[in-house]
C-alpha positions in Angstrom: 64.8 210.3 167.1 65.9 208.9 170.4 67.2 205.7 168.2 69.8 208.2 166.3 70.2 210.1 169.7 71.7 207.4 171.1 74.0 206.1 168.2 75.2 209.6 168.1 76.2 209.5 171.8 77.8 206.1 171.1 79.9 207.4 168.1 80.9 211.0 169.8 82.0 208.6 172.9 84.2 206.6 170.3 85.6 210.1 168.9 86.4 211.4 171.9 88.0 209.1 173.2 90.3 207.9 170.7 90.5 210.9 168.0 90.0 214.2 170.1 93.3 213.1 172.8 95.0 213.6 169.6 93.7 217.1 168.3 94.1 218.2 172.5 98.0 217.5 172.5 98.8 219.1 169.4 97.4 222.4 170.6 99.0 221.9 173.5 102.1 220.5 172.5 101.9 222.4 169.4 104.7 221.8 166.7 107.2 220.1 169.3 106.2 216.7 168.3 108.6 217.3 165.4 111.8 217.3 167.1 110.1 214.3 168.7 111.2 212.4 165.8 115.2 213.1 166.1 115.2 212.2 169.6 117.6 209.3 170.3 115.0 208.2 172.9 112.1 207.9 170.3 114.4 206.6 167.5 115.7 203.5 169.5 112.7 202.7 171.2 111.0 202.8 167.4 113.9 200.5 166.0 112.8 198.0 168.8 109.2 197.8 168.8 109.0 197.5 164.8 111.2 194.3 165.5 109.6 193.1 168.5 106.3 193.6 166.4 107.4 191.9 163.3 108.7 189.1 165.5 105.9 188.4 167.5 103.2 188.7 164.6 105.4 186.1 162.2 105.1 183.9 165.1 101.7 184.3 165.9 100.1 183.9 162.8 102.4 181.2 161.6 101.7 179.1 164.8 97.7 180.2 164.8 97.3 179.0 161.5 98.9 175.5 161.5 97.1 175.2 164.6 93.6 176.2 163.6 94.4 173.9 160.1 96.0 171.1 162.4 92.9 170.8 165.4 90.1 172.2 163.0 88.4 169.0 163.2 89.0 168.7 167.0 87.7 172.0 168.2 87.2 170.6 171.8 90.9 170.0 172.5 91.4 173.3 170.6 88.9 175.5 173.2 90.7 173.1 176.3 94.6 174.1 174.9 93.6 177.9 174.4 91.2 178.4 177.2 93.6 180.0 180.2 95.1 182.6 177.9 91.5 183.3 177.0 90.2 183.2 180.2 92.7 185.1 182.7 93.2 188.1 182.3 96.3 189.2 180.6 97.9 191.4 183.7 97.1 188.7 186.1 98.9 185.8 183.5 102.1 188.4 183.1 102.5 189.0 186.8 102.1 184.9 187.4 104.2 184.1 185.0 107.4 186.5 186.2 107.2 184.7 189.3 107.2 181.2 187.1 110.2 182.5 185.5 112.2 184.2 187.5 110.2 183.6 190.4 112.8 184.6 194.1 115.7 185.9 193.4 116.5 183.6 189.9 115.2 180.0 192.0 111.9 179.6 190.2 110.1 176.6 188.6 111.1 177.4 185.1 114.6 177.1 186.3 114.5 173.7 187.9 113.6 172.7 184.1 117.6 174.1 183.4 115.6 176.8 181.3 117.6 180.2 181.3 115.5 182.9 183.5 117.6 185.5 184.4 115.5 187.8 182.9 117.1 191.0 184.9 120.2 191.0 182.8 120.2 188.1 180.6 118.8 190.2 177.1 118.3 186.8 175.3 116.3 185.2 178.5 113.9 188.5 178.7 113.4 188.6 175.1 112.7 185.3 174.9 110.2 185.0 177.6 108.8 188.3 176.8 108.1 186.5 172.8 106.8 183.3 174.2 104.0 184.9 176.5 103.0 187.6 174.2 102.4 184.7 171.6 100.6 182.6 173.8 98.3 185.2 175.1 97.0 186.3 171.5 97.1 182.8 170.4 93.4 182.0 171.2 91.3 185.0 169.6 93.3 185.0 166.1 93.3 181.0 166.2 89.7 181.0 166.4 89.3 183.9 163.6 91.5 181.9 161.0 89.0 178.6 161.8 86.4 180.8 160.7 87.8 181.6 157.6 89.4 178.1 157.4 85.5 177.2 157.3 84.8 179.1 154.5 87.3 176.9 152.1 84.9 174.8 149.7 85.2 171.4 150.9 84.8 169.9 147.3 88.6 171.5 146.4 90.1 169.6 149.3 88.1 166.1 148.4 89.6 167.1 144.7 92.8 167.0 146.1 92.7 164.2 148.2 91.6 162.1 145.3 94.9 163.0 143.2 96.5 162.0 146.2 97.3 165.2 147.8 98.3 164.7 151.7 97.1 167.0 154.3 100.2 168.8 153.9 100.2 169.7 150.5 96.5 170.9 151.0 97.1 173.4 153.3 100.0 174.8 151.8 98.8 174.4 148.5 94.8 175.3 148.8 94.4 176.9 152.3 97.4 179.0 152.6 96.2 180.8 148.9 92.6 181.0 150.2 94.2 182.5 153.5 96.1 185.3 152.1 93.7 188.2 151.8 92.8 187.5 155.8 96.8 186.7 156.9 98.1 189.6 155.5 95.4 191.8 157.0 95.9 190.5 160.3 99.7 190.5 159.9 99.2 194.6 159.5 97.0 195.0 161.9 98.9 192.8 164.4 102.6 194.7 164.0 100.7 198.1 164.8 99.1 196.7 167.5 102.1 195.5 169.0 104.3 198.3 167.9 103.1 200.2 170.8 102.9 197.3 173.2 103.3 197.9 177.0 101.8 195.2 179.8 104.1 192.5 178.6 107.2 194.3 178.2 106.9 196.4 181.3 105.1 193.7 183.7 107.5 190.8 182.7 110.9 192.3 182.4 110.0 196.5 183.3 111.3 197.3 179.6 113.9 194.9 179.3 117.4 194.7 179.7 119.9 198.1 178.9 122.2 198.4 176.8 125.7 200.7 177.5 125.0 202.7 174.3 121.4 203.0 175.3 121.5 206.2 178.0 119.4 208.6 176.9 118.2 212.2 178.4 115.2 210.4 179.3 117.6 207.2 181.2 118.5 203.7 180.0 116.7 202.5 177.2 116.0 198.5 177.3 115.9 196.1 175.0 112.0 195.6 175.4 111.5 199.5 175.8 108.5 199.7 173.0 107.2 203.1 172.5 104.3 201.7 175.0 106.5 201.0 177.7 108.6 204.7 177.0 105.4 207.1 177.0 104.7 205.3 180.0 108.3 206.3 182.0 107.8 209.5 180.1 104.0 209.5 182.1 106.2 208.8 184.9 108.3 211.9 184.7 105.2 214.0 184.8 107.0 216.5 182.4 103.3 217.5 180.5 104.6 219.1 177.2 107.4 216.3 176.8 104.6 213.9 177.2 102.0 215.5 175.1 104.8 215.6 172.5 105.9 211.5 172.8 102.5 210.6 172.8 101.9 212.8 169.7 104.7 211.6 166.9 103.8 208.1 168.4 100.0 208.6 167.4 101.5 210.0 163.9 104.0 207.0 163.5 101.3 204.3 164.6 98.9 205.9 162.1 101.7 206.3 159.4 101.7 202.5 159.7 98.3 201.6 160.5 97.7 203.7 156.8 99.3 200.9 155.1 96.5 198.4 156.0 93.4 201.5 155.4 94.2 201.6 152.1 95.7 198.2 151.1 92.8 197.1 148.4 93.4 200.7 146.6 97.4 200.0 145.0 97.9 203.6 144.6 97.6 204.9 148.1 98.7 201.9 149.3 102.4 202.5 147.5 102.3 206.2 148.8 101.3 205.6 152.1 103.6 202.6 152.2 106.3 205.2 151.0 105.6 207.5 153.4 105.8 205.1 155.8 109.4 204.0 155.1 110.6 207.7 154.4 109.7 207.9 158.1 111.3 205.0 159.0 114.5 205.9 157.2 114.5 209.1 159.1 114.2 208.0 162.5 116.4 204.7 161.7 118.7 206.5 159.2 119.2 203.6 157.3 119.6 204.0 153.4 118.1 200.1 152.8 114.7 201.5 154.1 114.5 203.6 150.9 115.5 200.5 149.2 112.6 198.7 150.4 110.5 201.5 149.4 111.1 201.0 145.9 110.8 197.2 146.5 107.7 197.5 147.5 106.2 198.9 144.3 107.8 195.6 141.8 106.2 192.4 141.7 105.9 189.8 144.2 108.5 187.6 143.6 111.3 190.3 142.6 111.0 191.4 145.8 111.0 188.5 148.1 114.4 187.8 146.1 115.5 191.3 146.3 114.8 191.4 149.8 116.8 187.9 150.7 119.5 190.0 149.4 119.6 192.8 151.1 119.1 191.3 154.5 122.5 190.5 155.2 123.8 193.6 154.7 121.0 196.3 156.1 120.8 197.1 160.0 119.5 194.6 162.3 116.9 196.5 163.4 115.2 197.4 160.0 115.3 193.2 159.2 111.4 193.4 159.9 110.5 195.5 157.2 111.7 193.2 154.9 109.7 190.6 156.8 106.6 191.9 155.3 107.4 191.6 151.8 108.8 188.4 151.9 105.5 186.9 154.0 103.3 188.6 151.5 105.3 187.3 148.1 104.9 183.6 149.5 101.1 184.0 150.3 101.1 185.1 146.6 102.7 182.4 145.2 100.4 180.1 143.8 103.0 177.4 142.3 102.3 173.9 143.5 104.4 172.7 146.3 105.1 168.7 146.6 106.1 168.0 150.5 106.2 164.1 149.9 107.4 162.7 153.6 107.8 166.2 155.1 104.3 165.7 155.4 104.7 163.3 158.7 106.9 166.4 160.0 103.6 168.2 160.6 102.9 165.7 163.3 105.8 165.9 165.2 105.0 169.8 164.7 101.6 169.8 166.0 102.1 167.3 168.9 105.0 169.6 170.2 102.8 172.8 169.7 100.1 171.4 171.6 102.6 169.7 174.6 104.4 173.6 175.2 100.5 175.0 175.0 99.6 172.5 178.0 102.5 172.8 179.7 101.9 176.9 179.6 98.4 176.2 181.1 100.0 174.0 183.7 102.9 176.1 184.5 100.1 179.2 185.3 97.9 177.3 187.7 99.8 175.9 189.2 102.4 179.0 190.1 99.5 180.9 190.7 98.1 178.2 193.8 101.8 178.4 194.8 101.9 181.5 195.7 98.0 182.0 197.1 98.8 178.7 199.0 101.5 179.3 200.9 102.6 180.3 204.4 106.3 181.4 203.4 106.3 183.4 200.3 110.1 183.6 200.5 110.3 179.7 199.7 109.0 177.5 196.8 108.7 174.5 199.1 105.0 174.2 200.4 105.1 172.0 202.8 101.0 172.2 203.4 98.0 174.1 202.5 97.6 177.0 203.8 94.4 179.8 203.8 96.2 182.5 205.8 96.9 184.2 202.9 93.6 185.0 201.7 92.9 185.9 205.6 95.5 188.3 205.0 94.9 190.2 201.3 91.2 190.9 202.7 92.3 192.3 206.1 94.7 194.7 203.9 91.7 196.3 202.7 91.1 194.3 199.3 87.4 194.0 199.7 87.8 197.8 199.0 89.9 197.1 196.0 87.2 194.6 194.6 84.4 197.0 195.8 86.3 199.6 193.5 86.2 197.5 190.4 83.0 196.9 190.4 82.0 200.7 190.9 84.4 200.8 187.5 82.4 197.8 186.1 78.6 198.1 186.8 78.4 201.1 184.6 80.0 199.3 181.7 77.9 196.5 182.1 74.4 198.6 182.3 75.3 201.8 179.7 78.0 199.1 176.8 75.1 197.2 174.8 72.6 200.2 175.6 74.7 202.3 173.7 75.8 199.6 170.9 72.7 198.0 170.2 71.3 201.1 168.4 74.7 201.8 166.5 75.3 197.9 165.4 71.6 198.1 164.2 72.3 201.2 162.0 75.8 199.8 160.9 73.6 196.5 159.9 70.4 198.4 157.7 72.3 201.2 156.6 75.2 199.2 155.3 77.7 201.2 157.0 80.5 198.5 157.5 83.1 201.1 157.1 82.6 202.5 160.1 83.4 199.0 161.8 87.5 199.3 159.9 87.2 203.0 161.4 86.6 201.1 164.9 89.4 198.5 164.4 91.8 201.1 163.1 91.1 203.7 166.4 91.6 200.5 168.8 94.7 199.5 166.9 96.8 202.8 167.3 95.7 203.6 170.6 97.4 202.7 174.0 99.4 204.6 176.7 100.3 207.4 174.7 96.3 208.1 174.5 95.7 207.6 177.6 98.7 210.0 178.3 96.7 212.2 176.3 93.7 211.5 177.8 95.0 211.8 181.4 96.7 215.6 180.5 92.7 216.7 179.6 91.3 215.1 182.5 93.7 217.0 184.4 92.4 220.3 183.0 88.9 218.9 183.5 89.9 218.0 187.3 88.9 214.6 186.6 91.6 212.9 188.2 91.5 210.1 191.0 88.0 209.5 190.4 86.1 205.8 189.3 83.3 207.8 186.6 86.0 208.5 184.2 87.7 205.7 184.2 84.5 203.9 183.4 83.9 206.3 180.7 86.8 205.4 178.9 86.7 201.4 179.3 82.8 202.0 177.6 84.7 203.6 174.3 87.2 200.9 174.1 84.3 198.4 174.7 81.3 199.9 172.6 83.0 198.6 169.0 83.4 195.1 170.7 79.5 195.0 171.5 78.4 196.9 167.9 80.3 193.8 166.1 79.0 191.0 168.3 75.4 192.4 168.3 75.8 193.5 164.4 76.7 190.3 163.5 73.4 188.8 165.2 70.8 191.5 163.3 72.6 190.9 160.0 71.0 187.2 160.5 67.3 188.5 161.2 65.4 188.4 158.5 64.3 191.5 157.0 60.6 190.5 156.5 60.4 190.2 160.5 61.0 194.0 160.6 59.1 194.7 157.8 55.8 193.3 158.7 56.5 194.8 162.6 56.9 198.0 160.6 53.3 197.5 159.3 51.8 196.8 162.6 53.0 199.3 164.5 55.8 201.4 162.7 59.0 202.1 162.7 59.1 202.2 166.6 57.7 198.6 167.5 60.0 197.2 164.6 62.9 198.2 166.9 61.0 197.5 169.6 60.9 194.0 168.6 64.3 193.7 167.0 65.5 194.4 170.8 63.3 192.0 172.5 64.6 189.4 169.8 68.4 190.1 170.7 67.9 190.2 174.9 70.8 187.1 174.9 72.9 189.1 172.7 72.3 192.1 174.6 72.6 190.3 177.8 76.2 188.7 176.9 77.1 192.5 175.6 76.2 193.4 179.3 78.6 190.4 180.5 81.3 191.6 178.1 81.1 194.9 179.4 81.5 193.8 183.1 84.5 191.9 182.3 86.1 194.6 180.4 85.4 197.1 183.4 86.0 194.5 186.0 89.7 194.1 184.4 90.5 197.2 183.5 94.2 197.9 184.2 96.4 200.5 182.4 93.4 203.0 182.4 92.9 202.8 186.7 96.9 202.4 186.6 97.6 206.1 184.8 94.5 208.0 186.2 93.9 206.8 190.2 97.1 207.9 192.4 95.1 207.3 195.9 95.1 203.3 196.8 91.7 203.7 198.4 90.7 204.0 194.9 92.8 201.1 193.4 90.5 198.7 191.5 91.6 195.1 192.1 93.5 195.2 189.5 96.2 198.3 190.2 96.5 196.6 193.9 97.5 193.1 193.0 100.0 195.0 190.9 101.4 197.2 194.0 101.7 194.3 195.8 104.5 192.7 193.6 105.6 196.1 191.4 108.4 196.3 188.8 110.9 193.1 188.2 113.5 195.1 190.3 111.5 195.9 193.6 113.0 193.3 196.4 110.3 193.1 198.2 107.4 191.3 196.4 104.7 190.0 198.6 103.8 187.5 196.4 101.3 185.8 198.7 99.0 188.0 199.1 99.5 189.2 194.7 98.5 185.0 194.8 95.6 185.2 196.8 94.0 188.6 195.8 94.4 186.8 192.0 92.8 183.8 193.0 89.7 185.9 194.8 89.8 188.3 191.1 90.2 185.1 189.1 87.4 183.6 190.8 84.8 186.3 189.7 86.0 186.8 186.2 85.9 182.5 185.5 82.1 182.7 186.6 81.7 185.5 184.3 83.7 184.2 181.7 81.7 181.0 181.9 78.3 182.7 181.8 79.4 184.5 178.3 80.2 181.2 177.0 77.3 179.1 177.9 74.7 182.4 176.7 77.3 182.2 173.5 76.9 178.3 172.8 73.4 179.1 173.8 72.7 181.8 171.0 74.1 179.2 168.2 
C-alpha cells in the first residue's frame, strides 16, 4: 500500500507541476489566450523560434550522428571531446562564453582570431554564436543516444557490405542512416519543440538578440533571438499577471499543437490531423498561404514531397523555410535507393578531423576564459600579467558562501526525496508494462519552460509561496523524478524475474521489494547524485521565484554579477571566481556519477 502511496505522490508531483500551471491560467486568464494568437508580439517571436528550432536541430542531429558513426570505435576520445558541455553546467558555459566572444567592450579572445563578435548589433554575429553554442551544448547527450542505437545495427550487414566493397561511407549512408530513421526523426520532433521555446541561450548570450526597425511592438523591440522562451520571460518581467497568464497559455497550446505531431507519429491518421492542425496554426499566426500548401504535402508520398517542397522554397516566406525542413529530412531518411560516394568517401575525413578540431578548440576556448577571468587582478584588461587569488578573496567576502549555502538548502532535498520517490514508480513502470507513461514524461518536459514556470510562479503567488528555497526545490524534484524513473527503470528491467519471484515465496510481496531495493542501492545512490546536481544547478526556477539576494542560490548570483549583454558594468572577476568555486563542487559530483555509472556496467 505504501509502495503505490508513494508512486502516486510521485505522479501527482509530475501532474502538478507540469499539467495543472496550465488548467490554473486558463481560469485565470480565461479565453484571453485567444487574441494571444493575433498579437504581432507572439506572431514574430513564433516565426523566429520555429526557425531557430529547425536550424539548430538539422544541425545537431546531422553533426551528432556523423560523429557518433565517425568515433563509434573510439569512445574515449568521444567522452574527452564531449565532456565540458556535459560537464558545466549550461548557464555557467553561456555566461563564459559571452565574455569569450564579445568579452570588454568587442576586445575579446574570439576576436583576436579576426572572428566577427559584435554580437550587440551585428544580427549575423549573434545568430551565429547563439547556433554554435546551443549545438555544442546538446551535442554530448543525443551523440551518445544515436551510439546506442548505432550499436544495435547487426554487425553481419556491414561485414556484408564491406566484402562487396562498400567503403565506410557508403555504409553509413546506405545501411546506418535507414536503420536510424525511426530514432532521427523522433528526436528531430522532439528536438524543434524543445527548442521552440528556448530561453538561457538566447537571453544569456545575446539578451534576445539583435532588433529589428519593423520589430516594435506594444510589448518593445522584438530581437532576432527573441524565442517565445526569452518573450514570456520580458512579459514575466513586466509583472502584468493576466497578459502573462495569457502568453504563457497559447504558448503551452502552440508547443503542444507541435509536440502532437511526434504523440501520434506511428498512428498515420492522427498524425496528418494533428499535423494539419498544426500548420492551420501556423498559417494563422504566420499568414502565409505556402503553410496550407505544406499541409497538403504532408499527406502525399515521400518523395513527391521532398520535390514539391524544393519548389516551393524559393518563393514562400523566410521564416516558414523550416517547415519544409521537416519533410525534406524525413523523405531522405526514407529513401532507401543505393547511394555510390566513390572518392567523396575520403571527404568524410577531412569532415571528422575538422569537427573534432572546432569541438577542442570549444573545450579550450571555455577553460581557459573562464581561469581568465577568476585569475585576474584587473577585470577591465585581458592581459594577466600574473596569477592572482584576490578574486576568490573577494566573491566570498561579498557574501557567496551564503549563495552556495542557498543552493545546497535547494539541493539536499532533491538529493534525499528524487530516487525515494522514483524508485517505486520506475518499478511499477517496469512490472506493469507501463512504458507509456515514460512518452507522457518526455512529452511534459518537452513543452515546458518559462511560460510554466510563469504559470507556476502566478499560483505560488496566490499560495504566498514566493521568495522561499522549499518550493523551488519542489519543482526541480518534478523535472528530476522522470530522469531517475528511466535510469533506475532501465536497471530493474535487467533483474531477472525469478529473483523476485522466489523472494515473493520467502517472504511476500514486501521483502521482494525489499530486496529489489537493496539490489539497486548504486542506482539509487547515483539517482541521489543526479538529484543533487539538478538542485545544486538549478537556475531559471531560483531566477523567476527568489527576488531577495540573501536567497540567491549560487547560481542567480554569478548571474547578477555579470547581468544582461547591455549592462556596462560586469564584474567579471568575481562571475570567474564564484564559477570556478560552483564548478568545483559540480566536477566532484559529476565525477562521482560517472565512476558509480562505469561502476554499475
Amino acid at each position: 500500500m505504501i509502495w503505490w502511496a508513494i508512486s502516486l505522490i510521485s505522479l501527482s508531483t509530475i501532474v502538478f507541476y507540469k499539467l495543472f500551471p496550465f488548467v490554473f491560467s486558463l481560469i485565470l486568464s480565461g479565453n484571453s489566450f485567444f487574441s494571444v494568437f493575433s498579437s504581432e508580439a507572439f506572431r514574430i517571436s513564433a516565426r523566429i523560434s520555429v526557425f531557430w528550432s529547425t536550424l539548430d536541430t538539422v544541425l545537431l542531429l546531422s553533426i551528432a550522428t556523423f560523429l557518433a558513426w565517425s568515433l563509434r570505435k573510439k569512445r574515449t576520445l568521444l567522452n574527452t571531446l564531449i565532456f565540458i558541455p556535459w560537464a558545466v553546467p549550461v548557464y555557467l558555459t553561456v555566461m563564459t562564453w559571452r565574455f569569450a566572444i564579445y568579452g570588454l567592450n568587442g576586445t575579446s579572445l574570439i576576436s583576436h582570431l579576426g572572428l566577427p563578435t559584435d554580437i550587440i548589433s551585428d544580427p549575423i554575429a549573434a545568430y551565429m554564436w547563439a547556433v554554435v553554442l546551443s549545438v555544442w551544448l546538446d551535442l554530448p547527450m543525443i551523440t551518445l543516444s544515436i551510439l546506442h542505437s548505432i550499436d544495435d545495427i547487426p554487425n553481419e550487414i556491414m561485414e556484408a557490405a564491406r566484402i562487396d566493397g562498400a567503403t565506410e561511407a557508403e555504409i553509413f549512408v546506405n545501411i546506418a542512416l535507414p536503420k536510424l530513421s525511426s530514432v532521427l526523426e523522433g528526436w528531430f520532433l522532439i528536438y524543434v519543440v524543445r527548442y521552440a521555446h528556448s530561453f538561457t541561450i538566447p537571453f544569456l548570450l545575446t539578451g534576445g538578440g539583435v532588433t529589428k526597425p519593423n520589430w516594435i511592438t506594444h510589448l518593445g523591440a522584438i530581437g532576432n533571438l527573441t524565442t517565445l522562451g526569452v518573450l514570456n520571460y520580458k512579459i514575466f518581467e513586466n509583472y502584468d499577471m493576466k497578459q502573462m497568464l495569457s502568453f504563457s497559455s497559447a504558448t503551452y497550446i502552440f508547443l503542444g499543437a507541435m509536440i502532437s505531431v511526434w504523440i501520434f507519429r506511428k498512428r498515420k491518421i492522427l498524425r496528418n490531423i494533428f499535423l494539419s492542425a498544426f500548420f492551420a496554426l501556423w498559417f494563422f499566426i504566420s499568414g502565409d498561404v505556402f503553410s496550407i500548401i505544406s499541409a497538403v504535402l504532408s499527406f502525399l508520398p515521400a518523395k513527391i514531397a521532398f520535390i514539391s517542397a524544393l519548389i516551393i522554397l524559393p518563393i514562400s516566406k523566410f521564416e516558414s523555410f523550416p517547415l519544409y525542413f521537416l519533410m525534406i529530412f524525413t523523405a531522405l531518411l526514407m529513401s532507401r535507393r543505393t547511394i555510390r560516394l566513390g572518392k567523396l568517401s575520403k571527404f568524410s575525413t577531412v569532415v571528422k578531423i575538422s569537427i573534432i578540431t572546432v569541438l577542442s578548440l570549444a573545450a579550450a576556448i571555455t577553460v581557459l576564459s573562464l581561469m581568465m577571468v577568476a585569475f585576474t587582478d584587473y577585470p577591465d584588461s585581458l592581459t594577466v600579467s600574473r596569477v592572482s587569488f584576490s578574486s576568490i578573496k573577494d566573491v566570498l567576502n561579498d557574501g557567496y558562501g551564503k549563495n552556495i549555502l542557498n543552493s545546497l538548502i535547494i539541493a539536499l532535498p532533491v538529493m534525499v526525496l528524487s530516487p525515494l520517490l522514483s524508485f517505486p514508480l520506475a518499478y511499477s513502470i517496469s512490472r506493469k508494462k507501463l512504458d507509456w507513461m515514460l512518452q507522457m514524461f518526455l512529452v511534459l518536459r518537452t513543452v515546458s519552460g518559462i511560460h510554466v514556470l510563469s504559470m507556476i510562479f502566478a499560483m505560488y503567488a496566490k499560495m504566498k509561496m514566493i521568495n522561499s528555497l522549499l518550493p523551488v526545490s519542489l519543482i526541480v524534484i518534478s523535472n528530476v523524478i522522470p530522469q531517475i524513473v528511466v535510469f533506475i527503470k532501465g536497471y530493474i528491467d535487467s533483474i531477472p524475474k525469478e529473483y523476485e519471484e522466489a523472494a515473493i515465496l520467502e517472504g511476500g510481496r514486501s521483502a521482494a521489494k525489499k530486496l529489489l531495493m537493496r539490489i539497486a542501492v548504486p542506482q539509487i545512490s547515483v539517482g541521489s547524485l543526479i538529484g543533487f546536481m539538478a538542485g545544486w544547478n538549478a537556475f531559471l526556477a531560483p531566477l523567476m521565484l527568489l527576488f531577495n539576494d540573501s536567497l540567491y542560490p549560487a547560481s542567480v548570483k554569478l548571474y547578477s554579477y555579470v547581468g544582461n549583454l547591455t549592462d556596462l558594468y560586469p564584474r567579471w572577476n568575481l562571475f570567474g571566481a564564484g564559477a570556478v568555486l560552483n564548478l568545483g563542487v559540480s566536477l566532484v559530483v559529476f565525477v562521482a556519477i560517472k565512476t558509480l555509472s562505469g561502476m554499475l556496467k
